[in-house]
N, C-alpha and C positions, 0 to 999 in steps of 0.2 A: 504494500500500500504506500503511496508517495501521501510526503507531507500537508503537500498543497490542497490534495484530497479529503483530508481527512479536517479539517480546520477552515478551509477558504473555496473547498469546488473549484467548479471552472473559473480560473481567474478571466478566460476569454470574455466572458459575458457581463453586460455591463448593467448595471439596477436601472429598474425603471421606477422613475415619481410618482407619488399619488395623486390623483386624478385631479384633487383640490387641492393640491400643492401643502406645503407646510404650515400649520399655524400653532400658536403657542398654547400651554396647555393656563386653566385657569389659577395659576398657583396662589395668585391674591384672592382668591376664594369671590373673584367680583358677581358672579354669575350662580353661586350655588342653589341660594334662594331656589329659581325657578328650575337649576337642577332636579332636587330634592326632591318640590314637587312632582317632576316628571317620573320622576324614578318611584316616587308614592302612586300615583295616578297608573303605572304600568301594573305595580304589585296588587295594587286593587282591583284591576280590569283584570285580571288572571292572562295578564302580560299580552291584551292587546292593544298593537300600538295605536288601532285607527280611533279606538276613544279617545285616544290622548295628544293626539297631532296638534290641540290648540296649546297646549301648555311646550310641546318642541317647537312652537313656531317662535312662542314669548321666548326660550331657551334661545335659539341662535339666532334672534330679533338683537338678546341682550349681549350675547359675545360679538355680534358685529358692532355695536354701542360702544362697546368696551373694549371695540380693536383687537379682538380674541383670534379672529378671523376677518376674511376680505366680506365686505358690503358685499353682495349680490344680491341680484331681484330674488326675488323669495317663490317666483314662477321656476326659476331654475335650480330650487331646492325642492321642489312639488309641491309650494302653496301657492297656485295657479288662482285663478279666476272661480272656477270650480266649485275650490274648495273653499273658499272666502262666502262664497253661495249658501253649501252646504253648513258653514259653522251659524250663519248669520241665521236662516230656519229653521236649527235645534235652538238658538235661544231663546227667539220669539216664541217655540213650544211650551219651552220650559217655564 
C-alpha cells in the first residue's frame, strides 16, 4: 500500500466547492433564537420540515441580516411566490 493512498487518495483530483460557497458559522450565537425555534418546531412536527418552512425562512432571513451568509432572493432558496401564498392562507385560517 503506498502512502499517499492511505492518508490523501488520489492526489490527481482536485475538491470541488459547495454549491453556496462558504459562509461562517454563527459563533456569536447572533441567530440562535430563531435556530432553536426551528429545531423545537421540527421535534414537535415528528420532524417534518414543510410545517416549519416559516420559522427557516425567519432562520436565514436573520443570518443574511447578520452577514452569516450572502443576501439572496429567498425564491432561490425555495421561498418562491408560492409559498409566501401558501403561508399567508394558513394564517388567515388560523
Amino acid at each position: 500500500m503506498s502512502a499517499g493512498g492511505a492518508f490523501g487518495g488520489n492526489r490527481g483530483l482536485r475538491p470541488v466547492p459547495p454549491e453556496k460557497g462558504v459562509f461562517p458559522l454563527d459563533h456569536m450565537h447572533l441567530c440562535d433564537l430563531e435556530k432553536k425555534e426551528y429545531l423545537n418546531c421540527l421535534k414537535s412536527s415528528g420532524h417534518k420540515s414543510d410545517n416549519c418552512r416559516h420559522l427557516s425562512k425567519k432562520y436565514l432571513v436573520c443570518r443574511m441580516e447578520k452577514n452569516l451568509m450572502a443576501k439572496q432572493d429567498m425564491s432561490e432558496l425555495g421561498f418562491g411566490k408560492n409559498y409566501d401564498a401558501e403561508t399567508s392562507s394558513e394564517e388567515t385560517e388560523q
